[in-house]
N, C-alpha and C positions, 0 to 999 in steps of 0.2 A: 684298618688298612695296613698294609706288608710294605716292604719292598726285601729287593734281593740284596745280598752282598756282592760288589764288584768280580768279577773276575781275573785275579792276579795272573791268571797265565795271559787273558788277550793285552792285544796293543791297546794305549788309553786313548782317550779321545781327547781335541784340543778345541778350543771355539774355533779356533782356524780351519779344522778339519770338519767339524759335524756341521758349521754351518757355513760351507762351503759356498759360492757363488758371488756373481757380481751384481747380486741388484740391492739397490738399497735395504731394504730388511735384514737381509743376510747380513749386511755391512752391521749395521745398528746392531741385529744380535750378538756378530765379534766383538764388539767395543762395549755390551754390556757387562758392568760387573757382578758377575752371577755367584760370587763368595758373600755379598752382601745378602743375597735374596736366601729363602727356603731353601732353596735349593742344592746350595752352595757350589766351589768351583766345579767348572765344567768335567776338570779330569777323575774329578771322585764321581760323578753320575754312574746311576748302576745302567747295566745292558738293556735292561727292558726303559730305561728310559730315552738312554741314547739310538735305542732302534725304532723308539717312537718317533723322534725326532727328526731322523734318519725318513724315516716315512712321510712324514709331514714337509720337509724342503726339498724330496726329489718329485711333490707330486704338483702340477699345476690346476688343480683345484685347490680352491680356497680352503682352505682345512686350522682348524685350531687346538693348540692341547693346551689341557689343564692336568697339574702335575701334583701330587702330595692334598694331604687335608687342607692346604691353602690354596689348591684350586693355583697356581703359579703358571702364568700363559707364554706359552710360545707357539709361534707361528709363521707361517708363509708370505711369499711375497702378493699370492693371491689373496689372501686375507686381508692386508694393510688397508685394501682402498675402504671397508666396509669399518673403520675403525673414523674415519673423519680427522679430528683435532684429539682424538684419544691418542693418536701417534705420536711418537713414538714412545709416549709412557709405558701403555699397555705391555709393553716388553717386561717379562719376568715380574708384571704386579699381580697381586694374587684378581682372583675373577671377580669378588665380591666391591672389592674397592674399584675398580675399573668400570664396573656393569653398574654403579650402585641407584639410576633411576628405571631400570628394568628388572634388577635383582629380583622382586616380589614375585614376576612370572617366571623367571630363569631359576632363581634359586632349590628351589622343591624341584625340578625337573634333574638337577645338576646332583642335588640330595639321595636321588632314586638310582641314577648312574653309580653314585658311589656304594650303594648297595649290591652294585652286583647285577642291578634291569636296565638294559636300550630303553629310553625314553625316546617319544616326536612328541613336539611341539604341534599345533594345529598356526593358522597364519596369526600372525599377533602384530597391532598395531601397535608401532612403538614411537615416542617424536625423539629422535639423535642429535643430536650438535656432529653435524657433520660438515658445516659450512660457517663456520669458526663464529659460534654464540646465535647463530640464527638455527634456532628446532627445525627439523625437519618431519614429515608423514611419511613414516616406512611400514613396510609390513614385510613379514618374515618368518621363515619353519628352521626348526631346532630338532635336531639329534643328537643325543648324548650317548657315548657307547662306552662302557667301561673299558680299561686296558685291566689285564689279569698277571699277576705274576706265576711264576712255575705251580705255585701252592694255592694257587687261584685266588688269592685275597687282590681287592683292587689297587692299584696303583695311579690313576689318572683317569682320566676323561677326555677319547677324542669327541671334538663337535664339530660336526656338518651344518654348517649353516647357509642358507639360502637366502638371498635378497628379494621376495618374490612381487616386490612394490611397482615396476612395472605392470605386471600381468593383473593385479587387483587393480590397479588403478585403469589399466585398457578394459576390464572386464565390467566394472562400475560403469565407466564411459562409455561404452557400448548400451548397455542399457537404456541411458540418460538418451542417446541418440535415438534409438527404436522408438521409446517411447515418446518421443517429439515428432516423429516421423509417422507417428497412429495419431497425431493430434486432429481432430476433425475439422471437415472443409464446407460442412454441410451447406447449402444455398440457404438464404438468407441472416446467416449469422454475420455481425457486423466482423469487416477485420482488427480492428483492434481487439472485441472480444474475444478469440480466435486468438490473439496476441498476448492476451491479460492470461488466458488459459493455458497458454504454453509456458510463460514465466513462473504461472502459480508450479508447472509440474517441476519444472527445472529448479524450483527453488528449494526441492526434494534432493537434491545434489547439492547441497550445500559448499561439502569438503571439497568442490570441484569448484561451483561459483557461486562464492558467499553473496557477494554483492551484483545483484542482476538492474538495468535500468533500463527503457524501450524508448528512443527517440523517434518519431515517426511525422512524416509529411504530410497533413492533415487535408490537403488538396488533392494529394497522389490516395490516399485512402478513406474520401468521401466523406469527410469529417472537416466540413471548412467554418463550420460554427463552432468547432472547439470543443464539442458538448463531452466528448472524452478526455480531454485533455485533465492531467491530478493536480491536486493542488493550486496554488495560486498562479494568477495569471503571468507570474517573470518566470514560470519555469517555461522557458521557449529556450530557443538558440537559433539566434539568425546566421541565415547562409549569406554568402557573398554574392548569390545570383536571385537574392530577391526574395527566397520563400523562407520560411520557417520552421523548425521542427518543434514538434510539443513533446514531453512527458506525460504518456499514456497507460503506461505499465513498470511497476515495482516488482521484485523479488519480498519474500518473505524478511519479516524482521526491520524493516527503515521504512521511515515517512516519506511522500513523496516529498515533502518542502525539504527534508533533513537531506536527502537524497542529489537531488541538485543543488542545494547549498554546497554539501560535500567537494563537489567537483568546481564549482564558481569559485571558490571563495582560493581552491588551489593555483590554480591557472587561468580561468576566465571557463568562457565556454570555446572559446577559440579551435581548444582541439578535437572537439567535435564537430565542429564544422570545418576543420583542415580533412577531419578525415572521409568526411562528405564530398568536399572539393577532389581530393585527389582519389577519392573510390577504395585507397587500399587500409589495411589494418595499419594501427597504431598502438603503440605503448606509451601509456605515460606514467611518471612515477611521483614520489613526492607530494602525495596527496596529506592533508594533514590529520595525524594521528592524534584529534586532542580522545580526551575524556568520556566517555559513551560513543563512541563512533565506532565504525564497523571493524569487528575484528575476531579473527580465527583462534580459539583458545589462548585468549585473552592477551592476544600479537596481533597489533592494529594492522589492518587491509593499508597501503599506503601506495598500491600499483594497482591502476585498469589496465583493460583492452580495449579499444576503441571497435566495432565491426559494422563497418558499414552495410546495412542493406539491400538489395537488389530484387526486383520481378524482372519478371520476362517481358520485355515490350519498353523498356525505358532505359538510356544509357546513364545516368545519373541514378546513384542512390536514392533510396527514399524514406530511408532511415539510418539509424544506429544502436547495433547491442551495446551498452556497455557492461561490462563484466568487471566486478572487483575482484583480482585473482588471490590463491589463497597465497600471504607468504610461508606456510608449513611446507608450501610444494616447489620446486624446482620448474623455473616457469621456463622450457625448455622446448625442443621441436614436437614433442607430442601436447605438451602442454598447448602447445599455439596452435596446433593442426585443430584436436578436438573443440576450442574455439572458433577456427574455422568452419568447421563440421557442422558445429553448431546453427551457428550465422547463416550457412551452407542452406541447412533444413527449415529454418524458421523463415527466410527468403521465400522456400518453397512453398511452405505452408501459407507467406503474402502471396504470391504467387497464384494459390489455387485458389483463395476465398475470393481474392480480387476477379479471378476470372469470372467470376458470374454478375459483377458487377459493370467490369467493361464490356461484356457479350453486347449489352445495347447498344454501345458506343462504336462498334466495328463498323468501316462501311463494304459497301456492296462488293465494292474494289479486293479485298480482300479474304470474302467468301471462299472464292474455289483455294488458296494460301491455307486459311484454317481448316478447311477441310483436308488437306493434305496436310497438316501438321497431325489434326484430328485421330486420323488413320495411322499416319507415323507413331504418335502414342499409345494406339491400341495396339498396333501390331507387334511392336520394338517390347511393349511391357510384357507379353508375356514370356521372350528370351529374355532379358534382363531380370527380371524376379526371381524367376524359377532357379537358373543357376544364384544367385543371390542366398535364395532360402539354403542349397545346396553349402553354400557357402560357411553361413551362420550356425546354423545347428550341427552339422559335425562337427567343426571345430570346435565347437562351445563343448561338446560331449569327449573331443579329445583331450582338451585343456582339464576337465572334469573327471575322466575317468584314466586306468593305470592300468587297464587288462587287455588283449590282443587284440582288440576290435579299434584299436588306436591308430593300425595303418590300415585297416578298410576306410574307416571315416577320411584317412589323409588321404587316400588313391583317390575317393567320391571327390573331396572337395579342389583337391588340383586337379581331377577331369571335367569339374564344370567351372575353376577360376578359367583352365585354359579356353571353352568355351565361351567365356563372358567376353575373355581380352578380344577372341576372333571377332564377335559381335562387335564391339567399339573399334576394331582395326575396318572392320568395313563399311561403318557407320563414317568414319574418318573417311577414307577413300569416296566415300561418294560426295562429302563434302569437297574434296578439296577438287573431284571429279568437275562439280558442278560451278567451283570460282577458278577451274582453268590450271590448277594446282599441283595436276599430275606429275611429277618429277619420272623421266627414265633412268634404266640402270643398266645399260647394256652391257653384255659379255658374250665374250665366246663361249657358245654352251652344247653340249650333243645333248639335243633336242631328244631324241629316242629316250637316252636313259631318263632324262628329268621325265618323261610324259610315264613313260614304264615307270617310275616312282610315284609319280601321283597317282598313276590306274591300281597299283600295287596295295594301296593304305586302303582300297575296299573291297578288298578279297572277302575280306570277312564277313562286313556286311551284307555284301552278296550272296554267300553260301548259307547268311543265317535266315534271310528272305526268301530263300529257294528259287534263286535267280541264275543264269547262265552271264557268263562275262567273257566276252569274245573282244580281244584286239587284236589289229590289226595295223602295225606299221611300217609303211616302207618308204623313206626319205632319201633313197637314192638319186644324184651320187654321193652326196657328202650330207652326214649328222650334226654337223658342227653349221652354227647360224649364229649370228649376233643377237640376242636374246637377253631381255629382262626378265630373268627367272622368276623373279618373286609373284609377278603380273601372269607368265606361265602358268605358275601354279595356282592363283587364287583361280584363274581361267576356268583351267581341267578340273579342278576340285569342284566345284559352284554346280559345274556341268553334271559331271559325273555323281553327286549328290541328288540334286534334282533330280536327276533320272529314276535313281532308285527309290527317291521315295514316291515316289507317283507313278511306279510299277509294281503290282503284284504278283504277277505271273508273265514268267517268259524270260528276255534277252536283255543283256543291258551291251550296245556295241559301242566300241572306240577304236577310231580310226584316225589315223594321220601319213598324210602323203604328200606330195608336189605337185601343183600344177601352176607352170608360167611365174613361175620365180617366184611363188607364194607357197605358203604352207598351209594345208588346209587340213583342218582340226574336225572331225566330225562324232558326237555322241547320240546314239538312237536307242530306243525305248522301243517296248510294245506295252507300254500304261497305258494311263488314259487318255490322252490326246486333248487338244485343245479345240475350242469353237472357234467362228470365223471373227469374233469378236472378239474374245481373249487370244487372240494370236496376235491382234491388231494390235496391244497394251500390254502383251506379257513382258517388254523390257521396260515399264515405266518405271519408275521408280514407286518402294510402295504400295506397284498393285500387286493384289492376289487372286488368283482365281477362284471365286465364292464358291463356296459348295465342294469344292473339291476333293476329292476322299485321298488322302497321302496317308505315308505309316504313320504320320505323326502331325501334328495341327499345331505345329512349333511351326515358323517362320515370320521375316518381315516384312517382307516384299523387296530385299533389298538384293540378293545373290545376281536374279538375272542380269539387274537394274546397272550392279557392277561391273560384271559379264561386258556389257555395250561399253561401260566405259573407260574400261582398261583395255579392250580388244582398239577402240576408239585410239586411247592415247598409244595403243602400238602401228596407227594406221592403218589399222585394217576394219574388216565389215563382221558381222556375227548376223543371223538369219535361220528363220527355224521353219519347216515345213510339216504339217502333223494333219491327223485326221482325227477327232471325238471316239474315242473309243477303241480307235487302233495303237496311238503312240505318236511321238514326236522324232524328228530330229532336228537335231541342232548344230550348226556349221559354222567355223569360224575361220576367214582367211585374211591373212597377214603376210607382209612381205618377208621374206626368208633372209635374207641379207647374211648371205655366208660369208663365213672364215674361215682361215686354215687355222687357227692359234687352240691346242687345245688347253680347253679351263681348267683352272683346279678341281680337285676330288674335291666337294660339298654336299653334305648333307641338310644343308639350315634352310633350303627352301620349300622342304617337306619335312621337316621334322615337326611340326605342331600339330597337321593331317590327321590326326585319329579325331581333334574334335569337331570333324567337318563332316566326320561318317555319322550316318543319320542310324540310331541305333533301333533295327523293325522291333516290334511287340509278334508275341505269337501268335496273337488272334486267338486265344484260345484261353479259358476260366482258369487264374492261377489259385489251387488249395494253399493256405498256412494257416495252421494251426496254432493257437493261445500255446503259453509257453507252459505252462502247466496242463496242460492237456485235457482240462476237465471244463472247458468255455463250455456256458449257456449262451453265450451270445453270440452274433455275426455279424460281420458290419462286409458289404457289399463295395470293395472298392473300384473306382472307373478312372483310371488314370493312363496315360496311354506313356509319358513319360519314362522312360528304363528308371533313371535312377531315382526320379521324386517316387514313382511305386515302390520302388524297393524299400527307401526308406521309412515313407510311412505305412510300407507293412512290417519293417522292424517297432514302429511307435504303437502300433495296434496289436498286435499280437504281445507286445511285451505287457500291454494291461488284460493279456490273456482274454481275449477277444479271437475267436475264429474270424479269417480273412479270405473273403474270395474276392480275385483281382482279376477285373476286365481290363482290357484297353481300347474298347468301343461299347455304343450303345447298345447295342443288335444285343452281341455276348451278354451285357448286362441285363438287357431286359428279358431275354430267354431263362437268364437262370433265376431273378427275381422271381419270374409269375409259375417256374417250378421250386423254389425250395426259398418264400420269403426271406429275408433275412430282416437282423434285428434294427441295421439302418444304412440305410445308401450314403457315403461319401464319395463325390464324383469332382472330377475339377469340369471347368466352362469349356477349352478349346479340348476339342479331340476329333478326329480322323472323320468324315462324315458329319455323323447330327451330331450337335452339342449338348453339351452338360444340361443344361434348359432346356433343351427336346426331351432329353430324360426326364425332368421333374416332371415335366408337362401330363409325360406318358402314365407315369406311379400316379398323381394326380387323378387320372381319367380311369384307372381300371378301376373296381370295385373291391376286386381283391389285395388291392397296393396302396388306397385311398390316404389309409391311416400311417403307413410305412415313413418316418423321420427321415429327411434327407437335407443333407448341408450340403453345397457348392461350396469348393477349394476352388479359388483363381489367383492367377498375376494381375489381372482389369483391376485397378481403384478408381475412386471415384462414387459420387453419389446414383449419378446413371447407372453404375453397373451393378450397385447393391440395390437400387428400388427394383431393375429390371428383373433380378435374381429372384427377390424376395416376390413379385407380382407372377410371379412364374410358378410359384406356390412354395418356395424352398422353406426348410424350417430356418437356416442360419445361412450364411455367407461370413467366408474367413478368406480374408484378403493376404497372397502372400508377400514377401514373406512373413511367416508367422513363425508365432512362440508354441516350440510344441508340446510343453505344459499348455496353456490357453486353447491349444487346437482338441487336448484329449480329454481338457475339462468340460469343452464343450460338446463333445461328443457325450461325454457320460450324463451331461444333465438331460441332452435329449432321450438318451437310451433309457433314463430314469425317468422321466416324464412320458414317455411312450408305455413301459409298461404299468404306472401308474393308472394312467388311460384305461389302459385294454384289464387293469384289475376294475374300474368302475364301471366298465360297461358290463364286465361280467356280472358284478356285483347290482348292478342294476337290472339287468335278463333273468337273474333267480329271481331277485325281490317284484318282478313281474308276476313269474310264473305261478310263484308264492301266491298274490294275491288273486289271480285268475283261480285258483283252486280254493279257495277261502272264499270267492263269490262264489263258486258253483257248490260248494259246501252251504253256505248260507240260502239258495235257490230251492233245493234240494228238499232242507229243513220247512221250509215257509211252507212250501207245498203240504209235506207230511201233515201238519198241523192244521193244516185248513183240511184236507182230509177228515182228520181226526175231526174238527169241531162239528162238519156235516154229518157223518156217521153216528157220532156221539151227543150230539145237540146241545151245545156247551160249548162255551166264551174259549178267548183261545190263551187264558193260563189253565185255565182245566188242561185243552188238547195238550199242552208244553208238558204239562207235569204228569199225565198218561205218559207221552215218548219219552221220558228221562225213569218214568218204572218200568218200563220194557226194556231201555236200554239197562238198565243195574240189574232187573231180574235175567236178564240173555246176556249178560258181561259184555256187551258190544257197545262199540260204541256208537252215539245218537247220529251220527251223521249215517253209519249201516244200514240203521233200525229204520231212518227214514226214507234210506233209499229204497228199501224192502218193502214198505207201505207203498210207496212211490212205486214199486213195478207193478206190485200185485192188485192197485187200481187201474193200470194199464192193461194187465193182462184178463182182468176181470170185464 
């Protein structure tokens, strides 16, 4: 290593000058004494080290140098906080003494730097004293870049260091939750087994929840003989209103007896059952840390979380997670959330298995209630999933990968968060619709431009459907109305939606005019039109018109449903007049309630609008091609979805798999029964016949019989996978999914198909094989009974005549015998 000699002609530098500024770092670097250190005084530093320096405190990234063969650190005020209780030492110590319980990984990286090569670190788990003698769980990336003098020998080491323990820790925790969230609900498994199984998985996440316990209401979960209950009979905890909860389920690594001692012997059981009484989370701390008790790299557990339980149907808990949190970790607002999350999903999961239990319990009173809840979760799941999946696997692939495809995935997955928010904002409104909750917002507002803004956000759509879009407004005398715009807008949007998607050809009109001191809103179609029955229920909430062929077989039943009751909370009436076959329209009149006052210039009552436009499919077989260009296979995809198709035909093509993409049945089945493919992946709702009218159909032809097919859907549930699977499907992959799990499952079918189709071939030779070897053997018997009659002689005589004929004419015995064989025929 080099360094330069000062330059006697520049101005010198003073601590007061190079580490210029008012925040404490800076402060602490002036008042160190740097004549003591390597380094020595600040004013003898050469250029290349004060220009490092210089670099290092004007940047607000966290930046660190290390100076001379001692590695001697200086740094930013961004840097400080990642130092903990190492501050304000770390000033001017060399690296080695500073760093010295991570040295072993740092050192050889820092060693390479000085050589002359940019070193990265990969994420490295490190535990810091960053919370004065309490270790911490960090993880973190390292760059080490040499600084060069004029003569290129090194002089220092700047490091880039990244704290990236959030994101590994969010990204662990996500897992943990997905995977809780595929726990099975299957019908007849008891709930607490169901309970025992989800602990076992979570007890897989240790570093998150060392210590897991399962309280549960042995009356609310069918269990009133105890027969679940672990351990000895004091592991209970009584409630203040009478019931009990048992210990049903442990975490890996503790007894149940040791397990509930644990917590007794600190505080009573008290705080489990406070946190029972009052339904929300709890902290408790101070639990005792003796000798073999639970503890995280060898730092006794000595704080739970208390999470109470909850199903649907019951306002009182009916359990408690308790959680020993780890102290390596900063038990903080994500730390408490993902326990929430947790409790959240395990809820869920009492929730579903319980439900096949109370099914018998329900009475009569409450049939047509479940059926409309029923219907509510079919119809709602597959909008909510499907942006969901959209959700998870971009992002998981953004966070994952560093090449340009990083802001596609961002556009995807904020074009269906905003879609999901739309969904639960009108989910909300209809709620609050139906307990009388609608709050007004009125303003002055020129009615014209706000309707012209909302007709405006579907130009596009429209021109890409091959539709005509004709408005027409004239609100004469005056534009200006006392108006709750936001209500406006869901109005015209819901409208103007619906239209388009349940027209395929023709007009989509919008009209607004005045008549009698009202304002009347009018949307018409030439789709499909409705029957005299579906006219009579198309604003109920929830319903849909069965069978209906739209661009898209996304919907809840909720748009119209809203429609009525916003138009409702603005006093007015909505009404729709249609014929089967020809189109609808739809009218909505409300009182106009003018003003002179003009509103402000706003954009925010349409600005969210693009995720209401209903995006059409072609209709038409989209080709991509394996990314290597050289696929032997083709997978037939049926997704009607813009962006779930897009995606999973970037997921299938990239394991270079040729892809043809319907967005109906018709298209698919056309092009299956001309140019098989190697397997159909179809999701369940689409436009017309469904996913299952497809299987049904490959199923029934002769030619498609054998053809692999898996159904993609948002449907869970045990109904919807037996229905799948009894429909003839090879597989059902419920979304959201992992699209590892989704391609692996693709591949063992494509493996197992042509496995298949090599044994039957391999079986149709080994036939034909032996049809020839009989008729070879037929052939011969003949010959030789011949021979023994002509020849008057046993039939090895005749055998060993036809095997001298055959060696004397070099033919062979099967010829020679057919020859015999004609020539008594023709004789």
């Amino acid at each position: 290593m080099t360094d330069s000699l000062p330059d006697a002609t520049a101005p010198a530098w003073t601590a007061n000058s190079l580490f210029a500024g008012d925040d404490i770092t800076a402060g602490d670097h002036r008042a160190t004494d740097w004549g003591s250190t390597p380094l020595g005084p600040v004013e003898s530093w050469s250029p290349e080290l004060t220009a490092a320096v210089a670099t290092v405190f004007d940047s607000d990234v966290a930046m660190l140098l290390w100076w001379g063969s001692d590695l001697v650190q200086i740094f930013n005020h961004a840097y400080t906080p990642f130092l903990g209780t190492k501050y304000p030492t770390a000033i001017g110590q060399p690296a080695a003494e500073c760093w010295p319980d991570v040295w072993p990984d740092m050192g050889p990286l820092a060693d390479e730097a000085l050589k002359g090569r940019t070193t990265h670190g990969t994420e490295v788990r490190l535990f810091l004293d960053r919370r004065g003698g309490v270790p911490e769980e960090t993880f973190w990336t390292f760059s080490y870049s040499p600084i060069r003098s004029a003569d290129g020998g090194v002089l220092g080491v700047f490091v880039a260091t990244s704290d990236v323990t959030g994101r590994v820790l969010a990204d662990r925790r996500m897992t943990a939750m997905q995977r809780l969230g595929a726990i099975s609900t299957t019908q007849g498994q008891h709930p607490v087994t169901t309970c025992r199984a989800a602990l076992t998985m979570l007890s897989e996440y240790e570093s998150d929840m060392p210590v897991l316990m399962l309280y549960l209401d042995p009356v609310a979960t069918f269990d009133v003989d105890g027969a679940h209950r672990l351990g000895s009979a004091d592991n209970v905890v009584p409630l203040d209103d009478g019931r009990t909860l048992e210990l049903v389920a442990v975490g890996k690594g503790i007894e149940p007896d040791d397990a509930h001692r644990w917590i007794a012997d600190a505080h009573g059981t008290g705080g489990i059952a406070e946190a029972v009484a009052s339904g929300s989370v709890d902290l408790a701390g101070g639990l005792p840390t003796v000798d073999g008790g639970p503890a995280v790299e060898s730092v006794p557990i000595s704080d739970i979380v208390l999470l109470p339980l909850r199903i649907s149907g019951r306002t009182e808990p009916v359990g408690v997670l308790v959680v020993g949190t780890n102290p390596l970790q900063v038990v903080g607002d994500q730390y408490r959330w993902f326990l929430d999350v947790v409790a959240s999903r395990l809820s869920t999961t009492l929730t579903d298995v319980l439900a096949f239990e109370y099914q018998r319990h329900r009475n009569d009173a409450l049939a047509e209630l479940d059926e409309a809840k029923t219907r509510l979760l079919q119809n709602i799941s597959h909008e909510f999933r499907t942006p969901l999946t959209m959700l998870l696997a971009p992002l998981r692939d953004l966070v994952q990968s560093t090449d340009g495809s990083d802001r596609a995935a961002a556009d995807l997955a904020l074009r269906n968060a905003q879609r999901l928010q739309r969904l639960v904002d009108s989910l909300l409104d209809v709620a609050r619709a139906g307990a009388g909750a609608l709050a007004l917002d009125r303003a002055p507002t020129d009615i014209e431009e706000l309707t012209r803004a909302c007709v405006d956000r579907f130009e596009g759509a429209v021109e890409a459907a091959g539709l005509t879009l004709d408005v027409s407004i004239d609100v004469r005398p005056s534009a200006m109305v006392s108006m709750d715009r936001e209500k406006w807008t869901r109005i015209t949007t819901n409208l103007v939606a619906n239209a388009i998607n349940y027209t395929h050809a023709g007009r989509i009109g919008v009209s607004l005019g005045r008549s009698a001191g009202n304002l009347v809103l009018q949307v018409s179609d030439t789709g499909i039109g409705l029957s005299d029955e579906d006219r009579a229920r198309v604003f109920d909430r929830f319903y849909r018109v069965a069978g209906a062929e739209g661009r898209s077989a996304e919907g809840s039943g909720i748009g119209l449903a809203l429609v009525t009751e916003l138009v409702a909370a603005l006093d007015g009436t909505v009404a729709v007049d249609s014929t089967l076959g020809e189109g609808s329209t739809f009218t909505v009149v409300v009182p106009a309630g003018d003003v002179s006052v003009l509103p402000p210039v706003s954009a925010s009552a349409v600005a969210a609008l693009e995720s209401a436009v209903v995006q059409p499919s072609s209709g038409e077989l989209e080709i991509h091609r394996g990314v290597r260009g050289d696929a032997t296979r083709s997978v037939l995809l049926v997704e009607d979805n813009v962006d779930m198709r897009e995606y999973l035909v970037g997921l299938l093509t990239a394991e270079n798999w040729n892809v043809h993409a319907a967005g109906d049945v018709e298209t698919a089945l056309a092009y299956a029964r001309s140019t098989p493919p190697s397997l159909v992946l179809t999701d369940v709702m689409l436009p017309g016949r469904s996913g299952l009218d497809l299987v049904r159909e490959v199923r029934s032809d002769p030619t498609l019989v054998r053809l692999p097919v898996v159904v993609l859907t948002a449907r869970a549930g045990t109904e919807s996978s037996v229905e799948g699977l009894e429909s003839g499907a090879d597989d059902y992959v419920v979304k959201p999914f992992a699209p590892r799990e989704l391609i692996a499952r693709l591949r063992v079918h494509l493996e197992l198909a042509a496995f298949r189709e090599e044994l039957l071939e391999a079986s149709q030779n080994e036939a034909t094989t032996l049809k020839e070897a009989m008729r070879t053997r037929s052939t011969i018997g003949t010959a030789i009974g011949l021979l023994m009659a002509a020849n008057n002689c046993g039939a090895d005589e005749a055998f060993t005549k036809l095997t001298t004929f055959s060696q004397h004419s070099n033919r062979k015995a099967r010829d020679v015998a057919a020859e015999i064989v004609a020539d008594f025929t023709r004789s």
